[in-house]
N, CA, C and O atoms as CSV, one atom per row, in Angstrom:
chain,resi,resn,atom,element,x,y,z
A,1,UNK,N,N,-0.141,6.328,-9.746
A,1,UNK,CA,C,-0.399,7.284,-8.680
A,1,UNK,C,C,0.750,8.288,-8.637
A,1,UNK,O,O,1.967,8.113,-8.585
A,2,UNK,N,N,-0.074,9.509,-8.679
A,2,UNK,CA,C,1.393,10.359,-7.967
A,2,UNK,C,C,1.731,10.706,-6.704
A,2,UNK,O,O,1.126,10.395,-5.678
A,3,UNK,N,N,3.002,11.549,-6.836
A,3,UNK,CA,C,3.215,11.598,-5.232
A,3,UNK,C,C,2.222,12.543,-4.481
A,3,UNK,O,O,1.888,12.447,-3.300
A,4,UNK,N,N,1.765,13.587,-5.507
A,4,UNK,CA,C,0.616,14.596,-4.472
A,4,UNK,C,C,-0.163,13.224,-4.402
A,4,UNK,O,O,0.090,12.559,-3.398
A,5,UNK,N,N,-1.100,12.665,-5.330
A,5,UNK,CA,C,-2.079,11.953,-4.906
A,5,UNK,C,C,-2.140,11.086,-3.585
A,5,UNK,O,O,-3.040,10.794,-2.797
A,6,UNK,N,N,-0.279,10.693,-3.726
A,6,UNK,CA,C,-0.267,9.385,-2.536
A,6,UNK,C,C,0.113,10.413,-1.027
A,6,UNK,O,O,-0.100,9.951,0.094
A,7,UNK,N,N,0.567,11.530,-1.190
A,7,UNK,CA,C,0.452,12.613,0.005
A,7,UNK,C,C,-1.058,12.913,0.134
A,7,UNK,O,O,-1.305,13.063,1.331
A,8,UNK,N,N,-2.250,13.072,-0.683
A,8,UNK,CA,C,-3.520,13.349,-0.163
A,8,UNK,C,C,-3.854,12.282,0.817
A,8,UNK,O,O,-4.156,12.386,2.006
A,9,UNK,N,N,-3.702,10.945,-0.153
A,9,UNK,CA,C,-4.145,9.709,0.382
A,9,UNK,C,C,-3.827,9.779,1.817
A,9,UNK,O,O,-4.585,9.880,2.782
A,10,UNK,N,N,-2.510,9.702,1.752
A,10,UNK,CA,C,-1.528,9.747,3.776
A,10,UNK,C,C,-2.218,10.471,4.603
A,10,UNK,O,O,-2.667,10.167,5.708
A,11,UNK,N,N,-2.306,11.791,3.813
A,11,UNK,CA,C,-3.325,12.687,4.745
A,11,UNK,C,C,-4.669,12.463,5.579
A,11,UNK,O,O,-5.006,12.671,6.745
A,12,UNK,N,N,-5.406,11.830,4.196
A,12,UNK,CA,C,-6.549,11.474,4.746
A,12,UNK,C,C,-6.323,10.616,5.737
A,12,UNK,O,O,-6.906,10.610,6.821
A,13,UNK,N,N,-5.370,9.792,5.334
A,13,UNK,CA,C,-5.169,8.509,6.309
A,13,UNK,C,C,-4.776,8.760,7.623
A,13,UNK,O,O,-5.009,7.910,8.483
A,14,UNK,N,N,-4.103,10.012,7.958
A,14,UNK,CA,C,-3.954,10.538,9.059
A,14,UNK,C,C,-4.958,11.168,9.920
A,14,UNK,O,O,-4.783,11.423,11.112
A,15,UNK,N,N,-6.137,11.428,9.173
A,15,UNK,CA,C,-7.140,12.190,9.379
A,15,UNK,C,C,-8.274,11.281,10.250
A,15,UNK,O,O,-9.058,11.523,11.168
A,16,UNK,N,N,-7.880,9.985,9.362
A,16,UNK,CA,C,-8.790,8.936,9.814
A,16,UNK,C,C,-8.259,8.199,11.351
A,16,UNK,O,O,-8.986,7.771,12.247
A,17,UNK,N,N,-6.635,8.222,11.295
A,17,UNK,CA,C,-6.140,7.667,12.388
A,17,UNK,C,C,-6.874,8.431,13.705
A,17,UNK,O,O,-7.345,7.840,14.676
A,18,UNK,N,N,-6.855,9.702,13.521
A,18,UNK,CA,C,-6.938,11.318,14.513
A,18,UNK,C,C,-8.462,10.950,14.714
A,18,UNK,O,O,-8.717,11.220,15.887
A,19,UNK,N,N,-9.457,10.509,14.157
A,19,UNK,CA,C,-10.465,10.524,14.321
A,19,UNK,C,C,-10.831,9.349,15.616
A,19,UNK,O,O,-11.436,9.635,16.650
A,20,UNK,N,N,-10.513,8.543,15.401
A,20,UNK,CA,C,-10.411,7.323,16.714
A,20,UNK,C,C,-9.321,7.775,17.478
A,20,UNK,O,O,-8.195,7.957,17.015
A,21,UNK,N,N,-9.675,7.969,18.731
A,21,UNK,CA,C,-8.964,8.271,19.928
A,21,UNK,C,C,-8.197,6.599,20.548
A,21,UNK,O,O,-7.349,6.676,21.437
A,22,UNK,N,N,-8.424,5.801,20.229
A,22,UNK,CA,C,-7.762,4.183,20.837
A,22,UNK,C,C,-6.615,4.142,19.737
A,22,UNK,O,O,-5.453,3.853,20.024
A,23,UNK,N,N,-7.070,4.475,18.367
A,23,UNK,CA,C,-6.103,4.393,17.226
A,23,UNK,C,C,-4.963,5.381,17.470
A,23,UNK,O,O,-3.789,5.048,17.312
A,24,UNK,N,N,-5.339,6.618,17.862
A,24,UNK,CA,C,-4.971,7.856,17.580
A,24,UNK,C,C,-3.335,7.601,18.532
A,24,UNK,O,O,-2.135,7.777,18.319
A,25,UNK,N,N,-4.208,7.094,19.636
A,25,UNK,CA,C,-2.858,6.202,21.259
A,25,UNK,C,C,-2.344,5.164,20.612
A,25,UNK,O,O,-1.200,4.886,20.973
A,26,UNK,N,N,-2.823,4.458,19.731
A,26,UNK,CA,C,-1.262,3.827,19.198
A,26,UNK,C,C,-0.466,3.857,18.230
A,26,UNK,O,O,0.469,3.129,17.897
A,27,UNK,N,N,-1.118,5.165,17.621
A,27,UNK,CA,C,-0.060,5.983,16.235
A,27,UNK,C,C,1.057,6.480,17.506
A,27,UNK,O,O,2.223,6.111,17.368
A,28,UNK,N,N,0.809,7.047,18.341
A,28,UNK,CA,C,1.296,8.272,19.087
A,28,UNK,C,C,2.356,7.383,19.589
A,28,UNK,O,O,3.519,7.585,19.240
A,29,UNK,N,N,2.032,6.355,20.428
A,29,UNK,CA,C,2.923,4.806,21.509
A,29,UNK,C,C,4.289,4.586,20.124
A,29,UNK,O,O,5.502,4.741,20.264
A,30,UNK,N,N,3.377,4.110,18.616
A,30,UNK,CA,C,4.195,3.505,18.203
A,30,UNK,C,C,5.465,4.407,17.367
A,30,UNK,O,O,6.534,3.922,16.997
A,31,UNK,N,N,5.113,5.546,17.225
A,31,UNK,CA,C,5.986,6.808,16.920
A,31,UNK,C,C,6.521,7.074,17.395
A,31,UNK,O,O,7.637,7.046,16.876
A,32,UNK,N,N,6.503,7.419,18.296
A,32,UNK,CA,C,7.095,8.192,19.417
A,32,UNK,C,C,6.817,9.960,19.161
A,32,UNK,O,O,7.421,10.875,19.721
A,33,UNK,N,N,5.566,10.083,18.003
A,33,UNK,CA,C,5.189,11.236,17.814
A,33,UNK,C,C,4.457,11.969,18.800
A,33,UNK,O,O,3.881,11.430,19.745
A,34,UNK,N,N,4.483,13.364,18.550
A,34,UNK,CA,C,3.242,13.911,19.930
A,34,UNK,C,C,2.679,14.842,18.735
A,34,UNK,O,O,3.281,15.094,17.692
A,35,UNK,N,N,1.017,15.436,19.220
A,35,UNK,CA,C,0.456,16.046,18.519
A,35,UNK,C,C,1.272,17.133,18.082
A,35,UNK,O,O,1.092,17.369,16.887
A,36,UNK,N,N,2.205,17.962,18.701
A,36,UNK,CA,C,2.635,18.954,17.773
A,36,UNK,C,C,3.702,18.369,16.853
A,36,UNK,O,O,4.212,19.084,15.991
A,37,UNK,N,N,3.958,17.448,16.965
A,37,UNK,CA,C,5.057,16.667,16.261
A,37,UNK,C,C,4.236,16.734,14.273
A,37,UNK,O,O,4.439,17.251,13.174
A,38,UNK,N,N,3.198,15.711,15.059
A,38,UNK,CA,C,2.432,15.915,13.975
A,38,UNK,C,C,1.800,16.488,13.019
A,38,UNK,O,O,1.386,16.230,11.889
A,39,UNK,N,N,1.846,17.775,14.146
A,39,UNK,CA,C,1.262,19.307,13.273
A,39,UNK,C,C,2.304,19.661,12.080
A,39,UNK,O,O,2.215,19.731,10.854
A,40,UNK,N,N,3.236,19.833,12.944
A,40,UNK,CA,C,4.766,20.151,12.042
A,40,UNK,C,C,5.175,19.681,10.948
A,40,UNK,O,O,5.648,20.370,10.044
A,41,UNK,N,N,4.988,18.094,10.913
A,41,UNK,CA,C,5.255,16.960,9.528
A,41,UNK,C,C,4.401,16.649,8.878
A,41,UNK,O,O,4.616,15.766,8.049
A,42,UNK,N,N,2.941,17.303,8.992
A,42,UNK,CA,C,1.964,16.863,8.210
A,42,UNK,C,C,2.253,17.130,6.722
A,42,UNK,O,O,1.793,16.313,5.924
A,43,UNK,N,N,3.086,18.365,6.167
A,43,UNK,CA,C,3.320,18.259,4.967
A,43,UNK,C,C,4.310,17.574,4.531
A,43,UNK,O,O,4.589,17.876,3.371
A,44,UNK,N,N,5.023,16.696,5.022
A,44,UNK,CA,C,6.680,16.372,4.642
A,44,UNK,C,C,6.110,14.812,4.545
A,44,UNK,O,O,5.417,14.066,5.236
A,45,UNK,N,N,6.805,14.764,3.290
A,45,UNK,CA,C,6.219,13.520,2.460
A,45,UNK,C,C,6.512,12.140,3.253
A,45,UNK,O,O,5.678,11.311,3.616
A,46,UNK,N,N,8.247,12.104,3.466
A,46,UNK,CA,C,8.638,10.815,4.209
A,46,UNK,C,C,7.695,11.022,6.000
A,46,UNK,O,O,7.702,9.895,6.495
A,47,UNK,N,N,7.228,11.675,6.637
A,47,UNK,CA,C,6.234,11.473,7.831
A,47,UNK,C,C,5.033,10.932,7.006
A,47,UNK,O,O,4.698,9.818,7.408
A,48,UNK,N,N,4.274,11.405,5.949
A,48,UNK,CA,C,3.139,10.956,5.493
A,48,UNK,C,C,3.681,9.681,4.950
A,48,UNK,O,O,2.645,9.085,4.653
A,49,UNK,N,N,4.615,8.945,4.657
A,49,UNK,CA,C,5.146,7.789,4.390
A,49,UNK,C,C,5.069,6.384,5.377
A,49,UNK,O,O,4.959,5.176,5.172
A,50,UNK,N,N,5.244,7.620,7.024
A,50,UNK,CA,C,5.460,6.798,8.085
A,50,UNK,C,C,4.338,6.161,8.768
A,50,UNK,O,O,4.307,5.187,9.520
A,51,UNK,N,N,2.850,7.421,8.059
A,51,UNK,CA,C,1.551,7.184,8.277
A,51,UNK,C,C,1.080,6.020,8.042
A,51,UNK,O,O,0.709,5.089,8.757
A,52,UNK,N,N,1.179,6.288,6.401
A,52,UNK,CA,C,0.874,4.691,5.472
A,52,UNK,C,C,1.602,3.301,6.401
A,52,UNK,O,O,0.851,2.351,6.621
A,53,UNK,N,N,3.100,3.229,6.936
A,53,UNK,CA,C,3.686,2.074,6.774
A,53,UNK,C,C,2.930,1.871,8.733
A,53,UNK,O,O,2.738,0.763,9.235
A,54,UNK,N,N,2.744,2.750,9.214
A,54,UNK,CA,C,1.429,2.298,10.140
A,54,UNK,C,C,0.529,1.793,10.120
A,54,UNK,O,O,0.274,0.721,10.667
A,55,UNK,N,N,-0.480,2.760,9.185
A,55,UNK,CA,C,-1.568,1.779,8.717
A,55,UNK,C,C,-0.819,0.516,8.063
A,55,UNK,O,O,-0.547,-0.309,8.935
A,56,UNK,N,N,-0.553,0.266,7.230
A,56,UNK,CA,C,0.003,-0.854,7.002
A,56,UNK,C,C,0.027,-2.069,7.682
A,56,UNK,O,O,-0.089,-3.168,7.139
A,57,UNK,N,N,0.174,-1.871,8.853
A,57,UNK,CA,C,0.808,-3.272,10.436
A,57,UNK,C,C,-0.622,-3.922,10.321
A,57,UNK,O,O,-0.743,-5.138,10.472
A,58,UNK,N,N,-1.882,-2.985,10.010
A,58,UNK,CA,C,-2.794,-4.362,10.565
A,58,UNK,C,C,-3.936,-4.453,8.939
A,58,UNK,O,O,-3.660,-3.507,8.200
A,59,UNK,N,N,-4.663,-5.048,8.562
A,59,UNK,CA,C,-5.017,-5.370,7.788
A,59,UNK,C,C,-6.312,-4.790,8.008
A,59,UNK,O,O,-6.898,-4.174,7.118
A,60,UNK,N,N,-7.000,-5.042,9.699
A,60,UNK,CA,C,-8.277,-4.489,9.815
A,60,UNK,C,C,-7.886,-2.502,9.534
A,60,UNK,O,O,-8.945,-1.891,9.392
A,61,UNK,N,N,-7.242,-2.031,9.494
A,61,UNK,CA,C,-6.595,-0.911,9.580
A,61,UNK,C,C,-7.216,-0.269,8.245
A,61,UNK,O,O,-8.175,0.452,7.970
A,62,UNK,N,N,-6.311,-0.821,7.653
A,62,UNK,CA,C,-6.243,-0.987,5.428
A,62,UNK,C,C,-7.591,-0.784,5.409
A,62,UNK,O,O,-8.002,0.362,5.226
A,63,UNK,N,N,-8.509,-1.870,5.596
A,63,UNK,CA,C,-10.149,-2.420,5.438
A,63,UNK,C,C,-10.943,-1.397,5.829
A,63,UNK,O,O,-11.901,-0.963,5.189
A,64,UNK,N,N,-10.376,-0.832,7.352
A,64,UNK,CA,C,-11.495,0.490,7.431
A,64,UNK,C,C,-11.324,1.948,6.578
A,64,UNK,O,O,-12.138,2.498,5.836
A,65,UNK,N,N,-10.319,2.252,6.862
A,65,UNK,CA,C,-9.657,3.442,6.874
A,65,UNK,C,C,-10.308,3.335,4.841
A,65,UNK,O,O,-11.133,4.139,4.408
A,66,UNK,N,N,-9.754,2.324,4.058
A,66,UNK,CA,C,-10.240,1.754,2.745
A,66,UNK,C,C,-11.839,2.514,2.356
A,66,UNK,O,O,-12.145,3.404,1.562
A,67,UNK,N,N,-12.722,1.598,3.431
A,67,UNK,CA,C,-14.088,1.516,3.601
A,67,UNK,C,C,-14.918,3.108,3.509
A,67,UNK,O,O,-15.843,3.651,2.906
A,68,UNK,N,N,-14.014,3.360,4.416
A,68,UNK,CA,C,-14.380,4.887,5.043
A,68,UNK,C,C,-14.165,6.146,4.276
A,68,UNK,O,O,-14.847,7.155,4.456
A,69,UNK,N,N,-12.982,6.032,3.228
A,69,UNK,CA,C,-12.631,6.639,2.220
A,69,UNK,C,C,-13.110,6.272,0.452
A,69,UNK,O,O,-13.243,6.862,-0.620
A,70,UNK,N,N,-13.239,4.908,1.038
A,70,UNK,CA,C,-14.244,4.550,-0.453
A,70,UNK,C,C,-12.833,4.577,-1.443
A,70,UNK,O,O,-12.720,5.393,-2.358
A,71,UNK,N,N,-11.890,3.667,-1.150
A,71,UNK,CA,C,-10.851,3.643,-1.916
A,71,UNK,C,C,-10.470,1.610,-2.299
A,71,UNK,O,O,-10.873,0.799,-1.465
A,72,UNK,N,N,-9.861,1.202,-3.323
A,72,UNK,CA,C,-9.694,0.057,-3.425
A,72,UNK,C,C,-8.603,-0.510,-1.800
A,72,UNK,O,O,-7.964,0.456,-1.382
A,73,UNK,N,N,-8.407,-1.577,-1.113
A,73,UNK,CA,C,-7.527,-2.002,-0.752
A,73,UNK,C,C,-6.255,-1.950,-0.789
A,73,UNK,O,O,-5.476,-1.858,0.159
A,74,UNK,N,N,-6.003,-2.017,-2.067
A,74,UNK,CA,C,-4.483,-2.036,-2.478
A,74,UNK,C,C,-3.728,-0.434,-2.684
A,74,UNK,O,O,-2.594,-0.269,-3.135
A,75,UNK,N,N,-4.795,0.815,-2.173
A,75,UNK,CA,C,-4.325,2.038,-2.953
A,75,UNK,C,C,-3.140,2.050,-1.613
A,75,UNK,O,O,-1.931,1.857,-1.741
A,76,UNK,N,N,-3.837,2.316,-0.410
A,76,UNK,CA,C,-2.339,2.410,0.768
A,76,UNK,C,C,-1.125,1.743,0.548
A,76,UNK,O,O,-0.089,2.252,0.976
A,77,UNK,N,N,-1.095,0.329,-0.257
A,77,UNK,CA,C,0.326,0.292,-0.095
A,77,UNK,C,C,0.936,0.548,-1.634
A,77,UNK,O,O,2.154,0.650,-1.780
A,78,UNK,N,N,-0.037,0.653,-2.846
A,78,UNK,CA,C,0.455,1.883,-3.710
A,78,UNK,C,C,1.046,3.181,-3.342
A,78,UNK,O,O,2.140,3.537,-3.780
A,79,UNK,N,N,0.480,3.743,-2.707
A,79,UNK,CA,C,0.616,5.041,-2.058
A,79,UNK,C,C,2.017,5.263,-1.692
A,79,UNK,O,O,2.940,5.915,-2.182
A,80,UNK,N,N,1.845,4.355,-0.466
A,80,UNK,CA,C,3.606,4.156,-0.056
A,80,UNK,C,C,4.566,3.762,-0.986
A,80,UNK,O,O,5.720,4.188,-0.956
A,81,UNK,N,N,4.153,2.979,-1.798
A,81,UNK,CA,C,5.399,2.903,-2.878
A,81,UNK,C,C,6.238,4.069,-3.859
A,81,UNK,O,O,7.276,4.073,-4.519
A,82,UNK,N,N,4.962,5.201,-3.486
A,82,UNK,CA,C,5.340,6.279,-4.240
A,82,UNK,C,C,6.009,7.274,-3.478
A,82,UNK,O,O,6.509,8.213,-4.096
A,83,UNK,N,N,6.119,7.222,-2.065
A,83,UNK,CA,C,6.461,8.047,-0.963
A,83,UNK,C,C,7.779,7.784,-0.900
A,83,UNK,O,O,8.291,6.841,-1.503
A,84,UNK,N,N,8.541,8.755,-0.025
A,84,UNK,CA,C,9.771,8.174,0.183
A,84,UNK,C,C,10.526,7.181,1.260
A,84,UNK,O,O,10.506,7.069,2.486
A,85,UNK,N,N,11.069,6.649,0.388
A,85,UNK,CA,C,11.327,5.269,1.523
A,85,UNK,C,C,10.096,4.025,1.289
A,85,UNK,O,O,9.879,3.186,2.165
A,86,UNK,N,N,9.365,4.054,0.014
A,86,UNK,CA,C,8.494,2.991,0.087
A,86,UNK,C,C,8.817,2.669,-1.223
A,86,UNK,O,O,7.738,2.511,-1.794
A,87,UNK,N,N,9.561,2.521,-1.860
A,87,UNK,CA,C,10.235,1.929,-2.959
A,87,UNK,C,C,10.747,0.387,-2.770
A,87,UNK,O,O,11.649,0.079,-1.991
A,88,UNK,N,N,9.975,-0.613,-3.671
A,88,UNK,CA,C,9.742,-1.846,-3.619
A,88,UNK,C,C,11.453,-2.779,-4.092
A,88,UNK,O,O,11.804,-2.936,-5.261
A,89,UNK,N,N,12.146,-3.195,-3.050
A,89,UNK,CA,C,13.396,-3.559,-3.366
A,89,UNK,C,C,13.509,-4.435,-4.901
A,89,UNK,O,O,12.596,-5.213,-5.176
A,90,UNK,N,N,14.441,-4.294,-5.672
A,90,UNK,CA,C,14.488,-5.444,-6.691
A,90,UNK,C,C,15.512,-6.475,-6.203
A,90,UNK,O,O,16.699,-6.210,-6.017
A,91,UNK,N,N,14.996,-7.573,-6.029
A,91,UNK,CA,C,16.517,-8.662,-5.536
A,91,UNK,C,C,17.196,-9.344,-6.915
A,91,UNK,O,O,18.199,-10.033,-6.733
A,92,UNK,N,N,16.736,-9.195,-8.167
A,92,UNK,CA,C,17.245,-9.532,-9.006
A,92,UNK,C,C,18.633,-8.493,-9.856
A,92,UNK,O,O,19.211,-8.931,-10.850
């Protein structure tokens, strides 16, 4: 994946959050973002980073947002791995 691809992905994924108004209140709660916040960082890769590691928290999240986009499971936390700040630690 690349990073435009995994910035479309975020996007959409943001698109999908914005679309549910219950979801939309706990992107907003757990950010501490406000809609113009959002307007502003929609292109800046590490906010579309912060999208993904949201979706991320719940699994039913992944499954819809997945469903709805017609994408495998595993692409969101691909995605983030390619974003910044989602680089997979090596402990070895």
């Amino acid at each position: 994946m690349t990073p435009q691809k995994a910035e479309q992905l975020a996007l959409s994924a943001l698109g999908w959050i914005a679309a549910s108004d219950d979801l939309m209140g706990v992107f907003l709660g757990a950010t501490g973002s406000s809609i113009d916040t959002i307007r502003a960082q929609a292109a800046d890769p590490e906010f579309l980073g912060s999208v993904l590691d949201f979706l991320l928290m719940d699994d039913s999240w992944v499954s819809g947002f997945c469903d709805f986009a017609n994408l495998d499971y595993r692409q969101p936390m691909i995605a983030r791995q390619v974003l910044p700040g989602g680089e997979v630690p090596n402990w070895t």
